[in-house]
C-alpha positions in Angstrom: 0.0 0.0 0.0 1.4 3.3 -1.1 2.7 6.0 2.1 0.0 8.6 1.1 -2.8 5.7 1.5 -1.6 5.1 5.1 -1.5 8.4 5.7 -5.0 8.9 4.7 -6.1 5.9 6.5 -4.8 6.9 9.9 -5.6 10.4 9.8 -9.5 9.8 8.9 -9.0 6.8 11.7 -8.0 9.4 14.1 -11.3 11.6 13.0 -13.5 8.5 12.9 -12.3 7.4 16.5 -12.7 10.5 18.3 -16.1 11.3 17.1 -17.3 7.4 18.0 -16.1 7.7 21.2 -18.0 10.6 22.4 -20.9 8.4 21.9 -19.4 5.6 23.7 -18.5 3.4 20.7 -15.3 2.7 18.8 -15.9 3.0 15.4 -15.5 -0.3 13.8 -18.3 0.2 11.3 -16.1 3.7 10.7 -13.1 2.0 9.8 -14.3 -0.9 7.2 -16.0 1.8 5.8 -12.5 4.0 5.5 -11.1 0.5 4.0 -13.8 -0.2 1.8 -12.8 3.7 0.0 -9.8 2.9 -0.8 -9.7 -0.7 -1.8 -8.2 -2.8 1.6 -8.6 -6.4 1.4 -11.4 -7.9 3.5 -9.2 -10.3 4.9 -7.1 -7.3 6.3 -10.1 -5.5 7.5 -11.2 -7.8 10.0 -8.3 -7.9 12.6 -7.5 -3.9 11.8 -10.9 -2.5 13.0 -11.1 -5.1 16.0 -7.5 -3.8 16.8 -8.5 -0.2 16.9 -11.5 -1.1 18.6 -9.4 -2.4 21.4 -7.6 1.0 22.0 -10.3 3.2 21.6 -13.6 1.3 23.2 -10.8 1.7 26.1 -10.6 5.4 25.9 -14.7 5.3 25.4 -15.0 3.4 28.3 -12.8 5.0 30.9 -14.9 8.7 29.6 -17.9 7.2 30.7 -17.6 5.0 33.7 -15.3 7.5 35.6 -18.4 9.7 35.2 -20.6 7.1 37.0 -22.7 5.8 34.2 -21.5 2.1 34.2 -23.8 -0.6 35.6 -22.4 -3.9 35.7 -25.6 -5.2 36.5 -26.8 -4.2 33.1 -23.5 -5.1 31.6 -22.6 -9.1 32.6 -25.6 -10.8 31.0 -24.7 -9.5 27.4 -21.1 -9.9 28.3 -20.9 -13.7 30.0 -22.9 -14.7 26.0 -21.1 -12.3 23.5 -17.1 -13.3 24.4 -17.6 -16.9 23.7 -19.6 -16.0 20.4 -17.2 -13.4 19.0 -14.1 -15.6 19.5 -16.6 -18.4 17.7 -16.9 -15.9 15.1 -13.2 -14.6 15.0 -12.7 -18.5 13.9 -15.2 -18.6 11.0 -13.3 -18.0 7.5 -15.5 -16.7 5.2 -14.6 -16.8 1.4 -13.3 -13.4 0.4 -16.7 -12.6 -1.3 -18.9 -13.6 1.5 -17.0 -11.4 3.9 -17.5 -8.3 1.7 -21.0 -9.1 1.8 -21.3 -9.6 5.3 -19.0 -6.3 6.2 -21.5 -4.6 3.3 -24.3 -5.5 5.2 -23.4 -4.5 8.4 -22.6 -1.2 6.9 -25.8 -1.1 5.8 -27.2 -1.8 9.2 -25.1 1.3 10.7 -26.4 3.6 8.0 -30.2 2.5 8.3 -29.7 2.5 12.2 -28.3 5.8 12.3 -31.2 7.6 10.2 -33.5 6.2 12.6 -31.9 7.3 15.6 -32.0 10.9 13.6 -35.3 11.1 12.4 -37.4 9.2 15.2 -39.8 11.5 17.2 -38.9 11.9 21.3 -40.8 10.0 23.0 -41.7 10.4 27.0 -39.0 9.2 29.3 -39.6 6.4 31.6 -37.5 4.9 34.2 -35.4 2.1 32.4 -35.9 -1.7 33.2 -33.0 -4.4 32.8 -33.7 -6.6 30.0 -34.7 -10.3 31.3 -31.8 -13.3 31.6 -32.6 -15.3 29.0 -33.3 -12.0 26.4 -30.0 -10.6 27.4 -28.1 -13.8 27.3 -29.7 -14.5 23.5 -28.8 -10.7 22.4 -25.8 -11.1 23.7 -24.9 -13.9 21.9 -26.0 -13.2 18.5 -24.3 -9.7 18.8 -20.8 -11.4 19.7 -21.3 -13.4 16.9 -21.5 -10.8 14.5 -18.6 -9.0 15.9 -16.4 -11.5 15.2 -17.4 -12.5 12.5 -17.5 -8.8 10.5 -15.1 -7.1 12.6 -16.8 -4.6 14.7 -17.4 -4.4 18.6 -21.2 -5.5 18.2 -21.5 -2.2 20.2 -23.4 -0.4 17.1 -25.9 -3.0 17.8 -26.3 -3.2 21.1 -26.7 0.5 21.4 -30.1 1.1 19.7 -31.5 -2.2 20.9 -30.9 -0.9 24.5 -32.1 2.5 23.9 -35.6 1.0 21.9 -36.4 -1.3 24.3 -35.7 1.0 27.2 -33.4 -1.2 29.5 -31.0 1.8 30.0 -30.8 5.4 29.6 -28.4 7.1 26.6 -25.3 7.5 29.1 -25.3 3.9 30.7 -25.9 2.5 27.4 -22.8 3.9 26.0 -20.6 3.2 28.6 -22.5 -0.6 28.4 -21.7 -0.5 24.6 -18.1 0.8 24.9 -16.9 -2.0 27.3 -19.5 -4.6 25.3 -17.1 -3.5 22.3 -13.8 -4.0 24.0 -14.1 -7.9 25.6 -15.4 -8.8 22.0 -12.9 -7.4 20.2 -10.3 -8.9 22.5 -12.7 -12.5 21.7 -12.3 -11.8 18.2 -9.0 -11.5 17.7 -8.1 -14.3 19.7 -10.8 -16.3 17.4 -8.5 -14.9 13.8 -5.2 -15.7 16.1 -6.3 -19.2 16.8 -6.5 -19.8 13.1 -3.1 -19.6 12.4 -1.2 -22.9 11.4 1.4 -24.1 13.6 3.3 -25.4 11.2 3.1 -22.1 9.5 5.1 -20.7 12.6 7.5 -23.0 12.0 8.5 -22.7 8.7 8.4 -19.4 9.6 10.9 -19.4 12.5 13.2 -21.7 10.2 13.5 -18.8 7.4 14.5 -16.2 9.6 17.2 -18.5 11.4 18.2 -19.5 7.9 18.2 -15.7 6.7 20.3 -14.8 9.6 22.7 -17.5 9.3 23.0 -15.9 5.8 23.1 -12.4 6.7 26.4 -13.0 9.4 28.2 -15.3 6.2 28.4 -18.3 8.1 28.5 -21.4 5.4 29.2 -24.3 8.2 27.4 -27.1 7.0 24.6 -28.5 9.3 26.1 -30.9 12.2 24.5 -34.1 10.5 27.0 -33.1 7.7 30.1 -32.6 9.8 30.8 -36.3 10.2 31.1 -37.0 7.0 34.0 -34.4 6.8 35.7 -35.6 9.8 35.6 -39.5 8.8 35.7 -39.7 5.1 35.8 -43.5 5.2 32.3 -44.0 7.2 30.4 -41.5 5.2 31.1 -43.8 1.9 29.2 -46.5 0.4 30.0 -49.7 0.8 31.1 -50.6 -2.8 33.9 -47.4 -2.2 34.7 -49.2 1.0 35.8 -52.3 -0.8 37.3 -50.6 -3.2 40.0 -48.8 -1.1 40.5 -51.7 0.9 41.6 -53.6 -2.6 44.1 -50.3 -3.5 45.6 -50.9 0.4 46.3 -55.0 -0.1 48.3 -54.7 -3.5 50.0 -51.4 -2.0 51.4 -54.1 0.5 51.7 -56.9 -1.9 53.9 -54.5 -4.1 57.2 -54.1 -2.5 57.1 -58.3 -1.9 56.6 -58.9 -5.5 59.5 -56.6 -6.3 62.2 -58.1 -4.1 61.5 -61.9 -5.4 61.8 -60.6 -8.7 65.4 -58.9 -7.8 66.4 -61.8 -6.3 65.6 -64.3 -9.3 
């Protein structure tokens, strides 16, 4: 990717990031959206947004719950379902077509969920009631799921499900959805890390001792090699064996042949 892309990509990160976070979200939705622009594999934009996510749904998080507006009673049920799902997700690998699709539709989600939040009339405000075990537990899950799965936090979910069913008031809903966003984006990433082939590693790990070996000129054969080196005789075949032994009896034999001849 060329120095100006990167460039771009981290300065509208930076704008993207900032303004999420004042809402209590990280911005994952922002930054496939960024990568989509300018033409980032999907592949790559997976573990990117959930890595950003990580840094700022921490920032997000710390804003809101050092003003008083985290409840961890609202937060664990979600939580305790959506880690397990988001590494579960984190370990799906879509083909690269489906995984546009799926990051295109979330997009589309964000879009059609932030008109509605713009547009939709006020409505009276009523004291908020906790969302049920088994609702939260199912929300949860399917929410992790996605996150993994796309890339995002799940956060841009939870956020207007929270708000329209009227478990939590705007503040404790983002500092919910900001910490939501961090534990699955740590699940996540642990999912894509889990996929990685251990053999893979090693390969890997034998090319850079073999490139290093290179780089300091040392051209010392491998110690399985050495032996043949130091005894010449027991590194040959058998036939070569014979052979040299045959050289050695009529080097002997010579000097005896020689003198009887002299003497006759």
């Amino acid at each position: 990717m060329p120095a100006d892309t990167l460039a771009i990509l981290a300065v509208l990160f930076l704008i993207v990031g900032a303004l999420y976070a004042s809402v209590g979200h990280a911005g994952a939705s922002g930054y496939l959206a960024v990568m989509a622009l300018v033409g980032v594999e999907a592949a790559v934009m997976r573990p990117t947004a959930l890595s950003i996510n990580v840094l700022v749904a921490v920032i997000a998080f710390t804003q809101f719950a050092c003003a008083g507006h985290f409840s961890w009673t609202l937060f664990w049920p979600f939580a305790v379902a959506s880690i397990p799902a988001a590494y579960v997700g984190g370990l799906v690998q879509l083909p690269q077509q489906a995984l546009k699709a799926a990051i295109g539709v979330v997009l589309v989600l964000t879009a059609v969920r932030m008109a509605f939040v713009a547009w939709r009339p006020p409505k009276a405000a009523s004291a908020p009631r906790p969302p049920s075990m088994p609702v939260a537990l199912a929300v949860g899950s399917g929410l992790g799921f996605l996150a993994g799965l796309t890339g995002t936090g799940g956060g841009i979910f939870l956020s207007p499900v929270i708000l329209l069913m009227g478990w939590a008031d705007p503040k404790r809903t983002a500092a919910t959805s900001s910490l939501f966003i961090l534990v699955n984006s740590f699940a996540g990433l642990g999912g894509l890390a889990s996929r990685v082939d251990p053999t893979h590693l090693a390969v890997a790990a034998r090319g850079v001792r073999g490139g290093r070996r290179h780089h300091r000129g040392d051209t010392r054969q491998p110690a399985s090699d050495t032996s043949h080196s130091q005894c010449p005789a027991r590194g040959r075949p058998a036939h070569r064996r014979r052979e040299a032994g045959g050289l050695v009896k009529a080097a002997i034999s010579t000097p005896a042949s020689s003198k009887s001849a002299r003497l006759a």
